[in-house]
N, C-alpha and C positions, 0 to 999 in steps of 0.2 A: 504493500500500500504506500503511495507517495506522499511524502508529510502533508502537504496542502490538502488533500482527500483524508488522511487520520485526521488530522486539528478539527475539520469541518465533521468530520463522524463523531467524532470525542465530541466536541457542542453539541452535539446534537443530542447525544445521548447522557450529557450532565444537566443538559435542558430538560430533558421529561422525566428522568429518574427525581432531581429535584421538587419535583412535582408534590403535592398528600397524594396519600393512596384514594382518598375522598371526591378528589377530582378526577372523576373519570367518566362521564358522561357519554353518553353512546352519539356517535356521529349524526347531526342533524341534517340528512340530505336536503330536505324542503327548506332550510334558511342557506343552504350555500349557493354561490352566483356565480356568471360564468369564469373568473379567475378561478376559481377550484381546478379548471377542468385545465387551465394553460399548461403544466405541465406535461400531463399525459399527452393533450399536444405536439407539446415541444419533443418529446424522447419520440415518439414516431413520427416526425417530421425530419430529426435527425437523422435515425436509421432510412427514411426514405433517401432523403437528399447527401449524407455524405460521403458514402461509398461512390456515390454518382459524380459529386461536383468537385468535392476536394479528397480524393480517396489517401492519401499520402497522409495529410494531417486526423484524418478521420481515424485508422488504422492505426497512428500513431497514439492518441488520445480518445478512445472511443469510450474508455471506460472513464476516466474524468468529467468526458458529459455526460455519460449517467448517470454516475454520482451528482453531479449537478442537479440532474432534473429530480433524482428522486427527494436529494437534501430539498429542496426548493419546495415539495410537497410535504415532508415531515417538519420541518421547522414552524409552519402556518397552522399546522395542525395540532401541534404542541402548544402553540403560543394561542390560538383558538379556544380550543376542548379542553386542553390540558394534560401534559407530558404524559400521565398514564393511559390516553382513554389514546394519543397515540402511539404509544407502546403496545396497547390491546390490538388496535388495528395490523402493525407490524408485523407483532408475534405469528398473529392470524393470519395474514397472509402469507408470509412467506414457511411457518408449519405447515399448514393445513392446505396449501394450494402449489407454492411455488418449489415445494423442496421434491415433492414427490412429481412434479413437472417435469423438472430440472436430471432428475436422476435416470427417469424414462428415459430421456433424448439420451444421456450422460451412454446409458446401456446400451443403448440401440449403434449409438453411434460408434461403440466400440467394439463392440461383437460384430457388426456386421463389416466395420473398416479391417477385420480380421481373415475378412473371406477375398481371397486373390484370384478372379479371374485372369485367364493369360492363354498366348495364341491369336496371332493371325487369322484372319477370313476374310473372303473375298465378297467385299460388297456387295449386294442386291436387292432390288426393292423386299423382295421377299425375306432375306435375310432380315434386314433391319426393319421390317415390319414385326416378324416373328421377335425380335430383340425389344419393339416395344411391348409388343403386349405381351411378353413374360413378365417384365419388369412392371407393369402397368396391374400384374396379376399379384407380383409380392409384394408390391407396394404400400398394401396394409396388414402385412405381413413381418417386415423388417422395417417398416416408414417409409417415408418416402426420399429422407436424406440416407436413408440407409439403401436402397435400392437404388438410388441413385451414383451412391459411391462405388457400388458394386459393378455395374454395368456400362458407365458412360464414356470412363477410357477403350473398353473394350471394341464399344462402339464408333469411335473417334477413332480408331484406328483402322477398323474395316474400312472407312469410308474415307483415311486420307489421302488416296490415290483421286479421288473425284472433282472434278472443279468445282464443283458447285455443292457443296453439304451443310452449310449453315441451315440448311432445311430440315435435315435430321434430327439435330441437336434443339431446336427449335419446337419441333414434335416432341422429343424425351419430355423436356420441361413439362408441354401440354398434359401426357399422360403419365409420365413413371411420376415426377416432381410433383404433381397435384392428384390429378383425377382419379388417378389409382390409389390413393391413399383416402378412400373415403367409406370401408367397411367397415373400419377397427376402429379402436382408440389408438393401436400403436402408428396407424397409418399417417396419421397429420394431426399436427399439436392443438388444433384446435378441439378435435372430437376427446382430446384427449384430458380436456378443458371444462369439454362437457362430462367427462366418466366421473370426474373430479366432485363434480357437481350432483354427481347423483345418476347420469345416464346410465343404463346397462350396457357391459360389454358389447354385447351383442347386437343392442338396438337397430345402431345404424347397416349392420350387415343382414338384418331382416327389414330392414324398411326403407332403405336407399338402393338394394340391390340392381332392379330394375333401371333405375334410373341412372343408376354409376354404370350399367355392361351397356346403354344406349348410350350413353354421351361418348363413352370409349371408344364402343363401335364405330358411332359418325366420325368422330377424329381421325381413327385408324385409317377409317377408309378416305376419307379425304386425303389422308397420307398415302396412301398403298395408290391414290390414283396420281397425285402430284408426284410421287418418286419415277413410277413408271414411265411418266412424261418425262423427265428430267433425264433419268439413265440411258432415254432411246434418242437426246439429243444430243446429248456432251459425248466430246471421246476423254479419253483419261490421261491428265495432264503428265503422267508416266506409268509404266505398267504397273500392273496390278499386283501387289507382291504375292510370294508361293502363299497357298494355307498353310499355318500351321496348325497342331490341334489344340485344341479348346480343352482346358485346363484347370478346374476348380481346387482351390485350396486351402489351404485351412477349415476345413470339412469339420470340425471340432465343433465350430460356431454355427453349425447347424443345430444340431441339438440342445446348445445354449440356447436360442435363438425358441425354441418349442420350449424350455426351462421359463422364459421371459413371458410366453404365451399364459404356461401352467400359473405362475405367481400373479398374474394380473388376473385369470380367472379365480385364482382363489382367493383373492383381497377383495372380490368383488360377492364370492359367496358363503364367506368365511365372516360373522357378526359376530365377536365371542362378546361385546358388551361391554368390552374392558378401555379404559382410557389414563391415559396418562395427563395430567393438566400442568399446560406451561402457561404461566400468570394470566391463570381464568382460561386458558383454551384448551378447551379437550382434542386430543390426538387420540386416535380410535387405536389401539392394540394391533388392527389387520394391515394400517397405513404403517404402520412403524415397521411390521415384520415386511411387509412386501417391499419396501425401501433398503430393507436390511439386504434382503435376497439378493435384490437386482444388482447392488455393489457386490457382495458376493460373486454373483455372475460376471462381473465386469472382472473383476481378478482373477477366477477363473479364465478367462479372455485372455490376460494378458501373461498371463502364466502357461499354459497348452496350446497356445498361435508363435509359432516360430518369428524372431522379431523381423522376416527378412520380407515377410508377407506384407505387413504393415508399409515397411521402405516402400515395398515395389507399387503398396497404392499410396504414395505420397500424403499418408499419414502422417497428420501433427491433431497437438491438441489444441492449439490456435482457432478453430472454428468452433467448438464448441466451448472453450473460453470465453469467446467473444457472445453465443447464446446465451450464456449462462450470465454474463455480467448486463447484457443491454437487459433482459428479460427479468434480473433482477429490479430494475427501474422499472419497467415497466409493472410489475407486476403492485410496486408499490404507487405509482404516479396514480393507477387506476381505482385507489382507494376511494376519493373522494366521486371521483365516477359513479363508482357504484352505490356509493351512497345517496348520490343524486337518483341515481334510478330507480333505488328502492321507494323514492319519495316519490316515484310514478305522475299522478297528474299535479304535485303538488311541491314539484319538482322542478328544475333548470330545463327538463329534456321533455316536459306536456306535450310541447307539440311534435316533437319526436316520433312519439305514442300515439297521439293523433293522426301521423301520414302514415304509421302501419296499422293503424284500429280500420275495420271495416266498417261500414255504414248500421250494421246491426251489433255492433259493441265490440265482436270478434277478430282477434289476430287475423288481418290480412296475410296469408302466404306469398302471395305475389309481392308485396309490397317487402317482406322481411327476405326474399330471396334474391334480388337484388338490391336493394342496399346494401344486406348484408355483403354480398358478392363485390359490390362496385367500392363499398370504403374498404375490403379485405384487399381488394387490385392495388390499391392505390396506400394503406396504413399496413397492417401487418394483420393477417386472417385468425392468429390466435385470440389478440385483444378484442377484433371488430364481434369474433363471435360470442365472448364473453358480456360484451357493452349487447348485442341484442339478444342472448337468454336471457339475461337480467331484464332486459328490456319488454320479453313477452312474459314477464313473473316471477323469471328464476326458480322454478317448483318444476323438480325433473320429474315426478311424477304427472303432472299434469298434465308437463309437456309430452310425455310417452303414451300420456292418456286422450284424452279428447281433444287436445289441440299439436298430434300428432305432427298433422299437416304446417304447422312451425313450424315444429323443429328440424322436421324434413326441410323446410326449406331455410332454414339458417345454416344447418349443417352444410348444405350443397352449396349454396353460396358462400360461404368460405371456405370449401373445399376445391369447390370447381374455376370460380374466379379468381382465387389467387395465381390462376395461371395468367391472367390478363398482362401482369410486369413482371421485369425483372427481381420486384422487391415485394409480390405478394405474398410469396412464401418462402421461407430459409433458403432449400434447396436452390430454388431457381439463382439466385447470385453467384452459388458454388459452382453449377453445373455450368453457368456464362461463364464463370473464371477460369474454370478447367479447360474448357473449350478454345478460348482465345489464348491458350498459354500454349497447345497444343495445334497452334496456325491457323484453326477455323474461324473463316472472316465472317463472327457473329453481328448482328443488325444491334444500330445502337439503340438505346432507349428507346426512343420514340419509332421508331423502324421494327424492332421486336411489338410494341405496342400495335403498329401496320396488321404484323403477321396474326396477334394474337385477334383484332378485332375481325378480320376477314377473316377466319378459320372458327374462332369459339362462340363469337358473338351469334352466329345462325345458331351454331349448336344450341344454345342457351335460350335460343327462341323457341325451339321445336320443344327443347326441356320443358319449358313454360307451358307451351301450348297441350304437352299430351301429358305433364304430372302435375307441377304446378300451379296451372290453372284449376285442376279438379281437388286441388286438395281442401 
């Protein structure tokens, strides 16, 4: 930690401890106005724009403006409510939501940076069709940053004999990076956001199924028809190298990887009733053990995967450092947020509420599957989908019960849109980065924005028209 980020954490936390224990009032969303909300703001507007515009100084300091944004929201809050009531909120969030977040990606992202494809092939539409939809299939299997590490070198190499492949790479993002990750919780951090919350495991893999293998399919095929155009135009701007074979390794982290499956269903079926309380916050007995596990697992990982596996996929933990510290801000920026929403119509966010309320009292779907989708493109699909559960009640039961047809469509729109940019979701920046370091002349921002609205935007119509409209 750099002195200037300690001194500002030590204040902050000689500010609330100094507090009575007496002062601790529960957060009043219905009296907070819109500066509550400027932080959370500010931290995803950061992560949008500074990878983008100044990425040098961004990657050098990324965690000092987190701390920034998040000091910025505990200090008002302390000085507000009073140092205990946000030390309550603190504890709470980052026990009970962001640690067991944090650990998921933490596992995923390490068992699966374990598993070494390797070998040469020879480019073809069919191949690298076949390569997205496996990928598109594990997706909410290993995540989507995890599937994505696995296969996207792979692919980037069949195809760098071709003039033309930024179109490939382009598609992964679409399907392995987003769309495929919208069965699980393990699939995309948002659903994962929701399990958190109370979703079942399984929910979205019985009630988005449908709707996840049709938007896949249109993509695919819209790929499978643009490749084939593409391959019978270009000749190759040098031969095509020998195959070689195809190669999986670190096979270890398969069964870890089923281990990660089994501990999340059993955290999720396992109540023993028991809780530990850290200043007022009950942590449930099954959240502690399943946290435990999955580190466990992770050292398993990193003890039984040969370390030359990890070299060959230009493994660091650089990337999920940087998750783990922006998301730590975030998770706290979002405090007053949600508190604002909890205060529903009586609240900063009424009319919010009002452009997704339908005319007869009820959650509009249409109206929560695009927004949620369009701020997920443009802020980051984790937060946007937690800012609209919260927003149609935050009661997961509910939401699984008679107002299904939300959640279905919040889940999809911040699953499916996050493909819209570069910066909708994790993966997509990694799989741009890899890609351009590897020679592929990827489309900039605004030009990958080109591909994504001409490609996903009908899909998301036809979505609309044959699920989301009837939900």
């Amino acid at each position: 930690m750099k002195l200037p980020t300690g001194i500002a954490t030590a204040a902050v936390v000689l500010a609330i401890l100094s507090q009575p224990a007496a002062a601790a009032p529960a957060l009043d969303g219905g009296g907070m106005s819109w500066p509550w909300a400027l932080p959370f703001a500010g931290i995803l507007l950061s992560i949008a724009a500074g990878s983008l515009l100044f990425p040098g100084f961004w990657h050098a300091h990324y965690g000092k403006i987190a701390a920034f944004w998040a000091l910025l929201t505990l200090f008002p809050l302390a000085l507000a409510y009073g140092g205990h009531a946000a030390l309550a909120a603190l504890v709470h969030v980052m026990l009970t939501e962001y640690l067991s977040f944090i650990v998921l990606l933490f596992a995923l992202y390490v068992v699966a940076g374990g598993i070494l494809v390797t070998g040469d092939l020879r480019a073809s539409p069919w191949l690298n069709a076949g390569v997205l939809a496996f990928g598109t299939l594990i997706a909410s299997v290993v995540g989507t940053t995890g599937a994505s590490m696995i296969l996207v070198r792979p692919l980037i190499r069949a195809n760098a004999s071709r003039t033309r492949n930024a179109h490939v790479v382009v598609f992964f993002i679409f399907l392995v990076a987003n769309i495929g990750g919208a069965l699980s919780p393990l699939g995309d951090p948002p659903l994962f956001v929701g399990f958190l919350h109370g979703v079942s495991f399984f929910w979205t893999t019985s009630n988005l199924f449908a709707e996840t293998l049709t938007a896949a399919a249109l993509v695919l095929t819209i790929f499978i028809v643009l490749d084939l155009w593409l391959s019978r135009k270009e000749k190759a701007a040098r031969a095509q190298p020998e195959p070689a074979p195809l190669r999986v390794r670190g096979l270890i982290n398969l069964p870890l990887i089923a281990l990660i499956i089994g501990i999340m269903l059993l955290s999720a079926a396992w109540k023993p009733g028991v809780a530990i309380s850290v200043y007022g916050i009950d942590i449930g007995l099954q959240n502690l053990l399943r946290d435990g596990l999955l580190i466990i697992v992770v050292l398993l990982s990193l003890w039984l995967t040969p370390a030359e596996h990890r070299q060959a996929n230009d493994f660091t933990w650089e990337p999920i450092a940087e998750v783990a510290k922006l998301f730590a801000s975030i998770f706290i920026c979002i405090i007053p947020v949600l508190a604002m929403l909890k205060a529903r119509h009586n609240g900063l966010f009424a009319a919010l509420l009002d452009l997704v309320t339908a005319s007869d009292g009820n959650p509009d779907p249409l109206a929560y599957f695009w927004l949620t989708g369009l701020l997920s493109a443009v802020l980051d699909n984790a937060p946007t989908y937690l800012v609209f559960f919260q927003l149609a009640g935050g009661d997961a039961a509910g939401l699984m019960g008679p107002l299904a047809g939300t959640l279905a469509a919040i889940s999809m729109g911040a699953v499916f849109m996050g493909a819209l940019t570069y910066i909708g979701n994790a993966p997509n920046f990694m799989v741009y980065a890899i890609a351009n370091e590897r020679g592929v002349k990827m489309p900039s921002f605004f030009g990958y924005m080109l591909w994504s609205g001409a490609v996903l935007l009908p899909v998301f119509a036809i979505i609309t028209a044959v699920f989301v409209g009837r939900l």
